[in-house]
C-alpha positions as CSV (number, residue, x, y, z in Angstrom):
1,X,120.6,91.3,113.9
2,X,118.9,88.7,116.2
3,X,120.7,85.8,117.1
4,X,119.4,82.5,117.1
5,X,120.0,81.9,120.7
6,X,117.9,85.1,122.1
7,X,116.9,84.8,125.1
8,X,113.7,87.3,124.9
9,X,110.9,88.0,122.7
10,X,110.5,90.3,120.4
11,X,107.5,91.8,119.9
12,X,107.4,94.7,116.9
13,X,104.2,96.7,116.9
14,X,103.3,98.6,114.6
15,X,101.3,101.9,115.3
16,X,99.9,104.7,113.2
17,X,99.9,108.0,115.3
18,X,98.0,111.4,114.8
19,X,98.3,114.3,117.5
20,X,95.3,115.8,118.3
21,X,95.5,118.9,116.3
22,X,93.8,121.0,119.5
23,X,95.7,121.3,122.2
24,X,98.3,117.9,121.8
25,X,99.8,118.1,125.3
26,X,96.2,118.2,126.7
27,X,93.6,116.3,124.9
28,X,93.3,112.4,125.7
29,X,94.6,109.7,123.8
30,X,92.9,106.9,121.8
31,X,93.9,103.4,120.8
32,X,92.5,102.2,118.1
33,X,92.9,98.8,117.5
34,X,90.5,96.3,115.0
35,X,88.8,93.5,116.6
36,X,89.3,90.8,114.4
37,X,91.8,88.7,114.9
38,X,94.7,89.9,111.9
39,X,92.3,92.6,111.3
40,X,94.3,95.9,110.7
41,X,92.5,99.3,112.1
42,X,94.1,100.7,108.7
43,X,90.8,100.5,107.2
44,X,89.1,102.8,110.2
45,X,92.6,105.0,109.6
46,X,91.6,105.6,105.9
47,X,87.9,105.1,105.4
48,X,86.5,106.1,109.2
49,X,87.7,108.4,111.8
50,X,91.4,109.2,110.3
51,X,92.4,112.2,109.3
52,X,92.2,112.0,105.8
53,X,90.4,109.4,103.5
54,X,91.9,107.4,100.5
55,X,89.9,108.4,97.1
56,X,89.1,106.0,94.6
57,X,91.8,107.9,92.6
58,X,94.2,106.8,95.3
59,X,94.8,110.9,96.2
60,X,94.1,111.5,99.6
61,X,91.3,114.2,101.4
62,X,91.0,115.7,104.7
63,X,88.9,114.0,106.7
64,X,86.8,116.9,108.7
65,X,85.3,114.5,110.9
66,X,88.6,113.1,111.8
67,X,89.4,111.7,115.4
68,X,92.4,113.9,115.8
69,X,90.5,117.0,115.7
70,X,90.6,116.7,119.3
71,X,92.1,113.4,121.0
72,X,95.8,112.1,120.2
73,X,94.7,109.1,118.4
74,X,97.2,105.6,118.1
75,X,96.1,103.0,115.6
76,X,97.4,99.5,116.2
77,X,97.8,96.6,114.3
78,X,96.9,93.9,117.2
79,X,98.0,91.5,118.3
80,X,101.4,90.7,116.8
81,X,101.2,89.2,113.1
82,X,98.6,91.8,112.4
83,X,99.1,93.6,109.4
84,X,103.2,95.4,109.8
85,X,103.3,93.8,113.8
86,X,105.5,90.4,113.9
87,X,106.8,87.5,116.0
88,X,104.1,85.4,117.9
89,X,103.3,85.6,121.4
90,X,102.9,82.6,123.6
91,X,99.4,83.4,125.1
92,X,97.4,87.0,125.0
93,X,99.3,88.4,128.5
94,X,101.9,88.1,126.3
95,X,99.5,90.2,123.2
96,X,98.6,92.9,126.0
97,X,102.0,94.0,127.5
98,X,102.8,94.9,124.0
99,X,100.0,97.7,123.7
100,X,101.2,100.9,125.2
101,X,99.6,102.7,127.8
102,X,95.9,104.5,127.0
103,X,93.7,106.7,128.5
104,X,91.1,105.4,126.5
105,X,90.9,102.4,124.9
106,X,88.7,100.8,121.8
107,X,88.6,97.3,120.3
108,X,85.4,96.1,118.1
109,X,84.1,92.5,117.3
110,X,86.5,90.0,118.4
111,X,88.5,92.6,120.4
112,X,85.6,91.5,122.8
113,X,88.2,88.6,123.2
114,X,91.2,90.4,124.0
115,X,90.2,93.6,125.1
116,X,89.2,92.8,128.3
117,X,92.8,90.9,128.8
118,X,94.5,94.4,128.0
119,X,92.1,95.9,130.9
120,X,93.2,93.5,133.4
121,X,97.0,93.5,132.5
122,X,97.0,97.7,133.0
123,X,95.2,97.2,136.0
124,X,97.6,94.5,137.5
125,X,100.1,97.0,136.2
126,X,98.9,99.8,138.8
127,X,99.4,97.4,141.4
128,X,103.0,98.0,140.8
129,X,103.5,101.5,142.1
130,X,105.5,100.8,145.4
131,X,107.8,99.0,142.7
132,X,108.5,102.5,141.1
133,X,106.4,101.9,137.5
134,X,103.6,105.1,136.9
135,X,100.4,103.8,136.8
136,X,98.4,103.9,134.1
137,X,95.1,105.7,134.0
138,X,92.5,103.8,132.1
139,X,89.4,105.2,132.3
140,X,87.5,103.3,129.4
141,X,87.0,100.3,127.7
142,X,84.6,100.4,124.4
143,X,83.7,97.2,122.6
144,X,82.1,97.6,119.8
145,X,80.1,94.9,118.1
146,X,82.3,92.5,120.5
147,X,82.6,88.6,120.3
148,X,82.7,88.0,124.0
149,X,81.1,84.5,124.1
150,X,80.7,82.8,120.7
151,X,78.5,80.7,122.7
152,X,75.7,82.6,123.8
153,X,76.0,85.7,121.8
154,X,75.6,83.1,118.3
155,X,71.8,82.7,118.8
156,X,71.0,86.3,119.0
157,X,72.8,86.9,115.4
158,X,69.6,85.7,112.8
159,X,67.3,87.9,114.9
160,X,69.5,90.7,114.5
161,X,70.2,90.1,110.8
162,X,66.2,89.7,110.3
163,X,65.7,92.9,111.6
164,X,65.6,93.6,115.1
165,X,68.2,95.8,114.5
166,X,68.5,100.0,115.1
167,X,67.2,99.7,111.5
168,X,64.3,97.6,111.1
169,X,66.0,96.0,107.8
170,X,65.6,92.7,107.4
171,X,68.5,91.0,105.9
172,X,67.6,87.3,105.6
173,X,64.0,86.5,103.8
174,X,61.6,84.5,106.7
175,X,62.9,81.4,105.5
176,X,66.6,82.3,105.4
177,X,65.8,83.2,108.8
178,X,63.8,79.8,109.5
179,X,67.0,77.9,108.5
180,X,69.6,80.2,110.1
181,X,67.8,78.6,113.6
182,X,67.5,75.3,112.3
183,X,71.5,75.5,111.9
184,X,71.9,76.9,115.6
């Protein structure tokens, strides 16, 4: 039991982990955390890359295009007070130390946000190796569909949406679109 008076924070993760099922000492590892902030990757786990899918009947099937045919794959839920993960951190250094170490690393829509902060905190990380700590090998950063700057990135969203996308599907009508401009 925690005191009142603790001294430290507690951060409780909660991960998700599937070896690799070729060669598990070997193959790389992925983190898989959602983007959105108190977004659990549980969805992804179950309906995208996991290793099995939930069926509407709630049994469960192998998923054959399942990450973990050949990477070691960790599912997050990131930052704390996502999905299972508690206690609050005071600022996102604080979020970051908490992820484990990666070889690879994936975030999505507002991991654009946070993502980048993990990056930096495993780099300044390797800077401790004359202190004795390993350093840790990251060798990629995917964003997928990131929020990076609300800012600048909010303009480009009705274009997309109208159908400069890998599609060519518009999803507003031309005056949905008109308006969606008139709003930015």
């Amino acid at each position: 039991m925690v005191g009142t008076d603790q001294s430290y924070p507690i951060h409780t993760i909660f991960f998700w982990y599937f070896k690799a099922k070729e060669n598990p000492e070997t193959a790389p590892l992925v983190i898989w955390m959602n983007g959105s902030p108190g977004a659990s990757p549980m969805f992804a786990l179950f309906t995208e890359n996991g290793p099995c899918h939930v069926n509407p009947n709630l049994t469960t099937s192998e998923n054959p295009w399942s990450w973990n045919q050949q990477y070691n794959v960790l599912y997050l839920d990131q930052p704390v007070q996502t999905g299972f993960s508690y206690n609050v951190p005071q600022d996102a250094s604080q979020t970051a130390n908490t992820t484990p170490n990666a070889a690879r690393h994936w975030t999505e829509s507002y991991g654009g946000r946070y993502g980048p902060g993990f990056a930096a905190y495993v780099e300044q990380q390797n800077k401790h190796i004359d202190e004795g700590l390993l350093p840790v090998n990251l060798t990629t950063l995917g964003i997928i569909n990131s929020c990076v700057d609300l800012l600048t990135q909010i303009s480009s969203r009705p274009e997309f949406v109208y159908g400069r996308n890998a599609y060519s599907i518009p999803g507003l009508t031309r005056q949905n679109f008109r308006d969606c401009w008139t709003q930015i």
